[in-house]
Backbone as numpy.savetxt, mean C-alpha at the origin, in Angstrom:
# Nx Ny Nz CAx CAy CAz Cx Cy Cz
31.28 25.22 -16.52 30.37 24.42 -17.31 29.24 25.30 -17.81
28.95 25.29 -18.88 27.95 25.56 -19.74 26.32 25.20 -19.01
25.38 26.16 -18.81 24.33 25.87 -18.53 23.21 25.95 -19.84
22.01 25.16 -20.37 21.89 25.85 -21.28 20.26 25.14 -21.08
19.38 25.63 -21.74 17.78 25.60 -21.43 16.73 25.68 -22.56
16.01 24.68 -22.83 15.48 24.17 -24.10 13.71 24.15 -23.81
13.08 25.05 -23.94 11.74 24.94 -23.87 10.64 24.77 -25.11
10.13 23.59 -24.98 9.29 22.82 -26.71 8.00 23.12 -26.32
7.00 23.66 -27.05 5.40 23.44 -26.80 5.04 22.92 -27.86
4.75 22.24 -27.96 3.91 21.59 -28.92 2.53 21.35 -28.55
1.76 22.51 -28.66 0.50 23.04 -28.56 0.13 22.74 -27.14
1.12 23.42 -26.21 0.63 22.70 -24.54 1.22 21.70 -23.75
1.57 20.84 -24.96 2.40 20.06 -24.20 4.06 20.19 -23.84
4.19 20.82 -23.24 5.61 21.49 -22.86 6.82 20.64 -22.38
7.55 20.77 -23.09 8.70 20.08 -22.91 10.06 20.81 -22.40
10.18 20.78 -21.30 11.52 21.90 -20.73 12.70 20.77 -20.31
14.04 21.09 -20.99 14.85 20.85 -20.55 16.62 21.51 -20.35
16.96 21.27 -19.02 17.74 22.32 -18.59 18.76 21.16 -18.03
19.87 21.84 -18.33 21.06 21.44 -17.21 22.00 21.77 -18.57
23.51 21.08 -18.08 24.99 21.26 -19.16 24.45 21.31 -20.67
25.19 21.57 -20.97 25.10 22.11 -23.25 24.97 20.82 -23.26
25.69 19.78 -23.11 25.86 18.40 -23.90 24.89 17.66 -23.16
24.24 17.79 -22.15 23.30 17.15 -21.97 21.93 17.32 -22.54
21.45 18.82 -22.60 20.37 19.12 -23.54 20.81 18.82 -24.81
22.26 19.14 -25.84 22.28 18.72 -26.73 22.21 17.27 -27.36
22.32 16.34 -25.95 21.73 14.93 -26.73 20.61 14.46 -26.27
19.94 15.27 -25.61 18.47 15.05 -25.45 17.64 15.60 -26.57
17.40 16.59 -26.88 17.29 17.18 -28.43 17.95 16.34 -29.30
19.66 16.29 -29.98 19.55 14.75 -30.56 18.35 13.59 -30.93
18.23 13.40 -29.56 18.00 11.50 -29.45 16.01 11.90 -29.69
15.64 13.49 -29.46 14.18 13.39 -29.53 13.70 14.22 -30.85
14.79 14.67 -31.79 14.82 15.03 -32.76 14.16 14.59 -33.70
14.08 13.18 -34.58 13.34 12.63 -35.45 11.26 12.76 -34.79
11.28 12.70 -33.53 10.29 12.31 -33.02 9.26 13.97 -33.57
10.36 14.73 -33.15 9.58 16.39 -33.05 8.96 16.70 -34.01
10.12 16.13 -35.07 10.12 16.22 -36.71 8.73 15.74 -37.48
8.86 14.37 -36.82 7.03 13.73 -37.38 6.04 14.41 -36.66
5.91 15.27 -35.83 4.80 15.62 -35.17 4.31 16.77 -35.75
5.68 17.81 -36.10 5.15 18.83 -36.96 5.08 18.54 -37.74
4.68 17.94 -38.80 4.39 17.23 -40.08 3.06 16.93 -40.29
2.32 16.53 -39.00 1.08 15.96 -38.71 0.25 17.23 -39.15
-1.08 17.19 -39.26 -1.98 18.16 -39.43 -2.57 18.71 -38.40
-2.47 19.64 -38.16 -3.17 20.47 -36.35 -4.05 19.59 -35.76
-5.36 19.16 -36.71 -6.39 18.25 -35.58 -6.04 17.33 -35.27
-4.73 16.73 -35.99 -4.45 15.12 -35.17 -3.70 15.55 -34.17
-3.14 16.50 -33.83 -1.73 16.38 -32.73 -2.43 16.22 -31.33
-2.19 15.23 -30.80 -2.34 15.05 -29.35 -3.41 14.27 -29.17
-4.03 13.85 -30.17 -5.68 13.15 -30.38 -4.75 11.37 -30.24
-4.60 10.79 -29.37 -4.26 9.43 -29.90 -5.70 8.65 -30.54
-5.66 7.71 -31.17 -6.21 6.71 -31.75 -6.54 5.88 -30.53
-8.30 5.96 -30.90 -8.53 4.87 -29.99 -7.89 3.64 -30.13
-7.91 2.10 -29.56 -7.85 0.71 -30.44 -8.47 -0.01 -29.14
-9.34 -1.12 -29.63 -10.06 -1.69 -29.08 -9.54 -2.47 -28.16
-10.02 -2.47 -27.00 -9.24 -2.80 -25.79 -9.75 -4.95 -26.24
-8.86 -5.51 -25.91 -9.15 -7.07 -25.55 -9.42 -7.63 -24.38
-10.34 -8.16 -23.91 -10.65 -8.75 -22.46 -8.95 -8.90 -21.78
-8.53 -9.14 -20.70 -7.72 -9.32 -20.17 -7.81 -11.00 -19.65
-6.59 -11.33 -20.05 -6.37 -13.28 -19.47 -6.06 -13.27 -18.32
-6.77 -14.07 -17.24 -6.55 -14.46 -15.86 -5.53 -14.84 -15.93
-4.66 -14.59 -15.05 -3.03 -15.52 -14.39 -3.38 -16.51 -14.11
-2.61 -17.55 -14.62 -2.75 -19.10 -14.22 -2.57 -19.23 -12.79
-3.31 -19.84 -11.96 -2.85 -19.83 -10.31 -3.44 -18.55 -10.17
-4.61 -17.75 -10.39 -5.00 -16.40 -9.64 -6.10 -17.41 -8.11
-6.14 -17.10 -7.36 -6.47 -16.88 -6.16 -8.46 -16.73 -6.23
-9.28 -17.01 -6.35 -10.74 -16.22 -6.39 -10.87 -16.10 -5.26
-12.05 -15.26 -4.80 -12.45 -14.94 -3.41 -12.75 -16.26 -2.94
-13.67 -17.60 -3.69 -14.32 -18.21 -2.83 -13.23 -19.34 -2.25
-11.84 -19.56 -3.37 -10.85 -20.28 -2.75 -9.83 -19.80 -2.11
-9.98 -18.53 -1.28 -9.15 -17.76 -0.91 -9.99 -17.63 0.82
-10.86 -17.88 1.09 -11.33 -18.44 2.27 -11.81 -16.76 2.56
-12.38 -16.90 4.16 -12.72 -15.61 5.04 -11.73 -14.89 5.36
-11.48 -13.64 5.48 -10.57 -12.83 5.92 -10.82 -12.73 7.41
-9.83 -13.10 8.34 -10.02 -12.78 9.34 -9.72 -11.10 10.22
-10.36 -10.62 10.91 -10.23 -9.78 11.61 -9.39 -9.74 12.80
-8.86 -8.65 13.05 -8.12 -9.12 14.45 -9.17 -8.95 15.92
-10.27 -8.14 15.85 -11.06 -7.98 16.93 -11.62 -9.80 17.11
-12.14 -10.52 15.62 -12.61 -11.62 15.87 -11.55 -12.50 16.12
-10.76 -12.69 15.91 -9.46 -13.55 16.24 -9.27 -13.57 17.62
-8.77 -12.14 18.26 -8.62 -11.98 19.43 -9.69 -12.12 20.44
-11.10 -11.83 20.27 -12.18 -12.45 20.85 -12.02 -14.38 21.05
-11.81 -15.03 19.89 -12.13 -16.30 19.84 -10.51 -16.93 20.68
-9.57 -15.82 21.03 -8.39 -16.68 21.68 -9.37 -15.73 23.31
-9.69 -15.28 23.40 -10.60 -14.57 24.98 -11.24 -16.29 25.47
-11.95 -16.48 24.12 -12.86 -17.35 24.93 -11.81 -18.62 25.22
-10.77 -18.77 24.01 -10.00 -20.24 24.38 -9.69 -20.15 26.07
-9.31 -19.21 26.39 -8.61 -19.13 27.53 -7.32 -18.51 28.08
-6.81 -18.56 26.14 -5.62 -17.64 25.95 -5.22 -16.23 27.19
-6.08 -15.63 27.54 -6.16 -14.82 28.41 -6.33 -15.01 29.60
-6.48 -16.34 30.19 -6.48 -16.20 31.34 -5.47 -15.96 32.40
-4.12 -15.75 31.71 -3.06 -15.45 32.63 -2.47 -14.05 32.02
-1.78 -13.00 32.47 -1.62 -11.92 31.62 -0.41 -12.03 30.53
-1.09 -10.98 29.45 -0.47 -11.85 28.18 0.43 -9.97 27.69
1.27 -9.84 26.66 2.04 -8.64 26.18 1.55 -8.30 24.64
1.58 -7.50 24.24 1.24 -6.96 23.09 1.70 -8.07 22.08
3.01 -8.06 22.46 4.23 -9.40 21.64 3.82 -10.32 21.78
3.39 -11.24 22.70 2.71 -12.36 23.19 1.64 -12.30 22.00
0.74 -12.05 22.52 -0.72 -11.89 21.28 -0.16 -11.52 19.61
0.34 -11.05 19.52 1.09 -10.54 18.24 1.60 -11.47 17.89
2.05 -13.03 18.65 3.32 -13.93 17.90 2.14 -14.73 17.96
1.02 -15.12 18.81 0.33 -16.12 18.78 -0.54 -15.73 16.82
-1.24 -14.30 17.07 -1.90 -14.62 15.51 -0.73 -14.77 14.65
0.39 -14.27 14.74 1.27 -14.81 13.54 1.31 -16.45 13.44
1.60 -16.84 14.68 1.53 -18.87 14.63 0.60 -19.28 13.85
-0.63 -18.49 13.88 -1.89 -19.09 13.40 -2.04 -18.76 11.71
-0.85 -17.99 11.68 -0.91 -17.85 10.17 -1.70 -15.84 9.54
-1.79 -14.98 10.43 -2.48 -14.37 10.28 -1.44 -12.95 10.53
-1.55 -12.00 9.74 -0.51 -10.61 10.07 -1.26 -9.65 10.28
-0.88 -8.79 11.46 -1.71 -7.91 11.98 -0.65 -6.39 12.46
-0.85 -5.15 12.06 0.27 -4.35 12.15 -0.08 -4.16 13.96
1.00 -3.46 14.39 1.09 -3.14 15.47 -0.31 -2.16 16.40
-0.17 -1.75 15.73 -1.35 -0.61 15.88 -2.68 -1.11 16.05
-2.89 -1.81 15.32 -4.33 -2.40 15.24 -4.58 -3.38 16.23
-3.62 -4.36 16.38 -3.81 -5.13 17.90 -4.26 -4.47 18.80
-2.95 -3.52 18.98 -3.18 -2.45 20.53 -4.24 -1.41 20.51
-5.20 -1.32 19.24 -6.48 -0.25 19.12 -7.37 -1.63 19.30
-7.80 -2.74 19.29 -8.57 -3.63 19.41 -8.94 -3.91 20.48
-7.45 -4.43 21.17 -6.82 -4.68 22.54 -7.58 -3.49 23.70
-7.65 -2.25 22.95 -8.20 -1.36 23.85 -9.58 -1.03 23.64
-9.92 -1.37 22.17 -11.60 -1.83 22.27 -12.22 -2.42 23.59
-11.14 -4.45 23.38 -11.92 -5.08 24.30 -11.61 -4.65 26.18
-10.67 -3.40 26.26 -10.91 -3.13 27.85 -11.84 -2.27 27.64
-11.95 -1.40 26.98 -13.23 -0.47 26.71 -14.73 -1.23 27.27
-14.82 -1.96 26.42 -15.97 -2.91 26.72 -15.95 -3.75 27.92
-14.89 -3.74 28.86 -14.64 -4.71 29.89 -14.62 -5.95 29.71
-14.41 -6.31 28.74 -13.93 -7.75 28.64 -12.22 -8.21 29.17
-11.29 -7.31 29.17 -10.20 -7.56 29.34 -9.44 -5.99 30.04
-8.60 -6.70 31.07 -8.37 -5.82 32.18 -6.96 -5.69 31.85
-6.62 -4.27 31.85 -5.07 -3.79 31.83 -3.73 -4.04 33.06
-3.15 -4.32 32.79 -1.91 -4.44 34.16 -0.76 -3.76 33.87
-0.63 -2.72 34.08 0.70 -2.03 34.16 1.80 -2.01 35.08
3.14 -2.11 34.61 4.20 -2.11 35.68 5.38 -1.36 34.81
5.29 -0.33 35.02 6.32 0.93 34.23 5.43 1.07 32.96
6.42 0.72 32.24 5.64 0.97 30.53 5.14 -0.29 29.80
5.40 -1.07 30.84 4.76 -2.50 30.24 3.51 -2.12 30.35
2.44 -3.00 29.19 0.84 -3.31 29.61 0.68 -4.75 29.23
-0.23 -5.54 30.21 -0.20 -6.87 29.59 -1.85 -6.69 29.46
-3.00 -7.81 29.33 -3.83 -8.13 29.05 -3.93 -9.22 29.66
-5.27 -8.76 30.62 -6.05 -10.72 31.15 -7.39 -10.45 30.69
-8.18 -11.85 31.55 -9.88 -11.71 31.12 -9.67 -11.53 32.12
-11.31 -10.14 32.22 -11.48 -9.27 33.08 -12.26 -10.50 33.85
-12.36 -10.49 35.61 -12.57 -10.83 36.55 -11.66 -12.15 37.28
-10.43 -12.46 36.82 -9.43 -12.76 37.25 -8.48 -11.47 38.14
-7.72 -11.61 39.08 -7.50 -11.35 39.81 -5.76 -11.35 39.80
């Protein structure tokens, strides 16, 4: 097979194309008329597009605004306000806590639970229990 290699500048703007004869030859083809009007143009226009006056942009019907789109919840505040329910008073799994904010309607990646999760033992609010590679979560001064 034929290799064959087509390099265009048109003042900088470089156009390289390479691979089989018949593939550069119908790429050249099909961009042929285009090349044609450009050198035609007068030097100061080439590459200068035309401004045109931009038009405000139309809202999507059904867009969402901040104020009907409610508070964004956090997962540190979420997981604080299930501390105080009680949610914690028996020991709970990463998965556990992870399916409860999903119930509630709320998505939280993995990572961020378990960096929160280790905020609130940081702070002693909530005590770690390990048994192999499990970790669960209680409120700290349960037993």
């Amino acid at each position: 097979m034929d290799e064959a290699r087509v390099v265009i500048n048109l003042k900088e703007g470089i156009v390289e194309l390479q691979g089989p004869a018949d593939f550069v030859k119908h790429c050249l083809d099909m961009y042929r008329p285009t090349i044609q009007r450009l050198q035609g143009l007068p030097q100061d226009t080439v590459g200068r597009p035309e401004k045109t006056e931009s038009l405000p942009r139309e809202r999507k019907a059904g867009a969402v605004t901040k104020e009907r789109r409610g508070k964004r919840a956090s997962v540190m505040g979420t997981i604080r306000s299930d501390l105080e329910a009680g949610f914690f008073d028996e020991p709970r799994s990463t998965e556990e806590i992870k399916r409860r904010l999903s119930d509630a309607g709320l998505t939280f990646t993995d990572s961020g639970v378990r960096a929160n999760l280790r905020r609130l033992t940081l702070d002693r609010l909530l005590n770690t229990l390990r048994k192999g590679r499990s970790v669960r979560f209680q409120r700290r001064g349960r037993p």
